[in-house]
N, C-alpha and C positions, 0 to 999 in steps of 0.2 A: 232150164231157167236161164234166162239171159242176163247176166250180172252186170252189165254194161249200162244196164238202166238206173242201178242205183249209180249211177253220175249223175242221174239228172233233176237229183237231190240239191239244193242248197247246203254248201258249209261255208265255213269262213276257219280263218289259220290264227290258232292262238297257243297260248303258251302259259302252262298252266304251272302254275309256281307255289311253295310252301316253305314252309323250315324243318332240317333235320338235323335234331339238336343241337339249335341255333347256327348252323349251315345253310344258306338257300340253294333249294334244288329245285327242279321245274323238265318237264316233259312238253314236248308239241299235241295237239289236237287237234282237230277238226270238228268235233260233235260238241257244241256247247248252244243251249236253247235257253231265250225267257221263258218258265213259265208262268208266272203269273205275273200284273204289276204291283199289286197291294198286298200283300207287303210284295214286296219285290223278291222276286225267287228263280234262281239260276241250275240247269241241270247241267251237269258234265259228265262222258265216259271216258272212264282210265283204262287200258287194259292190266289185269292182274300182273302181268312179268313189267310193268313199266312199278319203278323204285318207288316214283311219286305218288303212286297207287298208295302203299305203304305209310308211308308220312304223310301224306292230305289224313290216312286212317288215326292217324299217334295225334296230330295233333288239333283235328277239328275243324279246320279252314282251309281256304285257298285262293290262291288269286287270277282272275285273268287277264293276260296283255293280249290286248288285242291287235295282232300287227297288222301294218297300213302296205298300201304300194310300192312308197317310197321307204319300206324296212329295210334294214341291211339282210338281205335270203341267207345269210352265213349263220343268223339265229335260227334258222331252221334246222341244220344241219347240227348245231351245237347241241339244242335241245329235243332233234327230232331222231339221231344218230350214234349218239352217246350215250352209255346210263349215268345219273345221277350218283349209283353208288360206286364207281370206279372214279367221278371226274366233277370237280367243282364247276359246274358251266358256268357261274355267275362270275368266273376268274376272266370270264371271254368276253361277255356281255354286259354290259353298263345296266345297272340296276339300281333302282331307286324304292324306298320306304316306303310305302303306304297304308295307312290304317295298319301298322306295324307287322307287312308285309312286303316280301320284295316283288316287284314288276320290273318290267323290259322297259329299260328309258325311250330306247329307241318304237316302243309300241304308239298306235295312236290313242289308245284309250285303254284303260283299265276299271277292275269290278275288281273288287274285296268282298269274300262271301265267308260265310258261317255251316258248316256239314249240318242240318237241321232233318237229313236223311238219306237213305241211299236203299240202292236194289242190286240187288248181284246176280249179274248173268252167268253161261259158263266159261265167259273169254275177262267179260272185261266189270267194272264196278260202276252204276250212276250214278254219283253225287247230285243230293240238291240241297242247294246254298241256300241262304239268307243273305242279300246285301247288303252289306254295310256301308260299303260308300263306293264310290264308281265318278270318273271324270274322264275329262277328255286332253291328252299329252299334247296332241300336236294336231294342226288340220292336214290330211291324210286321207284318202278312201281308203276304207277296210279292205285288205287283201281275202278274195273270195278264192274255194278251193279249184275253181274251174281258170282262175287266174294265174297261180300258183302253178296249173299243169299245163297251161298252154303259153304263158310267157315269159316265167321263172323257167320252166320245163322241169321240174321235179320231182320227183317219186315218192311215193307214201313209206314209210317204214312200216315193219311187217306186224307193228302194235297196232298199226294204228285202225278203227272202226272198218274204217272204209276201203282196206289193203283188199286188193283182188290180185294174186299172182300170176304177172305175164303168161301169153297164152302163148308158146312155143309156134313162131313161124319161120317163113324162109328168109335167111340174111342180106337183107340189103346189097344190091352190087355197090363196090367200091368199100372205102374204109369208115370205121367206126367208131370211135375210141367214147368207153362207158366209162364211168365212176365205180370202181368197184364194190363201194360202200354206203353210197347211195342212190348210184344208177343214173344219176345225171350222164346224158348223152353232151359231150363239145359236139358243137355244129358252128364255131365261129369260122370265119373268112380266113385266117390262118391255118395252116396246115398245122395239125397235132404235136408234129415233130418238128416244128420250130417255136414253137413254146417256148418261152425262158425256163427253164429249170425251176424257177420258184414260183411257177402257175401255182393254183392251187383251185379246187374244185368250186365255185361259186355257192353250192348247196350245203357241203359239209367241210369247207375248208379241209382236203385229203390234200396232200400231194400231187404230182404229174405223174410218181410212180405208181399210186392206186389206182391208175386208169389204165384197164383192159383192151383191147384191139376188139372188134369183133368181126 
C-alpha cells in the first residue's frame, strides 16, 4: 500500500481547545469535517494519548480555531508539540472567550460545539459536535495541510491522524540542521552556525540547541 496517497486528502490546521478544570487546554488537528448543516454538526478526531482527548470527554464540548496563512506557525508548535497536561499553552498564545469557551485570537475563524457523540477507533476518539455558535476573527485564507507542509515546512506530530513515519533514505550531500522536536528542517540563506544564539525553531519555538546536524 502506498500511503503517500493519503496526502492527497484535504485537511486544514486547527486547534482544538476545552477546559481542564477551569484551565484552557487545546491540541493541534488536522481531521475536522462538516457534517451536516441543519442542525449544524462538526466531526473531530483526537488521538487517545493527546490530554485533550480526556477533557473534550470530562466536559462535553470544544472548540475550533481555525488558523489562517497569516497565523503565527509558533501556535502549531505550542499546541501541536506539547502536552496540555505538563504545560499551560494558552500562557503562549492569546486566547479569547467564546460561547464561554477559549479560541486562538490569532485564528481566523472559530466553531463552539457541543460532544452530542462520538466513535472510538483503536488510535484515536471522533467527536461530533453540535454548533453553537461559530464567526469569523479576521480575513485570512484558511491554512490548508498541504500548505502547512510545503511552505511552513512542518511536520505532523506523531498524534496526529495523518503521521506517516519518515521512510529512511540516503542523506543529502552537504549539511542539514533538523529540529529535534519537531523536525522542521532550516533551509534559510544563512548558514546554521551563524544563527544568533537566541534563533529559535519557527514550528515549535525549541532552541538553536534542539537542532540536530544531519
Amino acid at each position: 500500500m502506498n500511503k503517500s496517497a493519503f496526502y492527497q486528502l484535504s485537511y486544514g490546521v486547527y486547534v482544538i481547545s476545552t477546559w481542564d478544570e477551569g484551565r484552557p487546554t487545546g491540541c493541534t488537528a488536522n481531521s475536522a469535517m462538516q457534517i451536516t448543516s441543519e442542525p449544524a454538526t462538526i466531526a473531530i478526531s483526537i488521538n487517545h494519548d493527546n490530554y485533550t482527548n480526556q477533557c473534550i470527554q470530562a466536559t462535553g464540548k470544544f472548540a475550533i480555531s481555525i488558523l489562517g496563512e497569516r497565523s503565527d506557525p509558533g501556535i502549531i508548535g505550542v499546541f501541536g508539540f506539547k502536552s496540555g497536561k505538563d504545560h499551560n499553552k494558552f500562557e503562549e498564545v492569546r486566547q479569547e472567550v467564546k460561547s464561554c469557551l477559549p479560541v486562538v485570537a490569532d485564528a481566523c475563524a472559530y466553531l463552539v460545539c457541543e460532544v452530542i457523540d462520538k466513535m472510538e477507533t483503536s488510535t484515536h476518539t471522533v467527536f461530533l459536535g453540535k454548533v453553537l455558535d461559530a464567526d469569523v476573527l479576521k480575513a485570512d485564507a484558511a491554512m490548508t495541510y498541504a500548505y502547512y507542509h510545503k511552505v511552513i515546512k512542518g511536520k505532523s506530530p506523531k498524534n496526529a491522524p495523518t503521521y506517516i513515519a519518515p521512510e529512511q533514505t540516503e542523506a543529502p550531500v552537504g549539511k542539514k540542521y533538523v529540529c529535534g522536536i519537531c523536525g522542521y528542517v532550516y533551509e534559510g540563506n544563512v548558514p546554521f552556525e551563524e544563527l544568533p544564539e537566541d534563533y529559535v525553531c519557527p514550528i515549535c519555538s525549541q532552541p538553536k540547541s534542539k537542532f540536530v546536524e544531519k
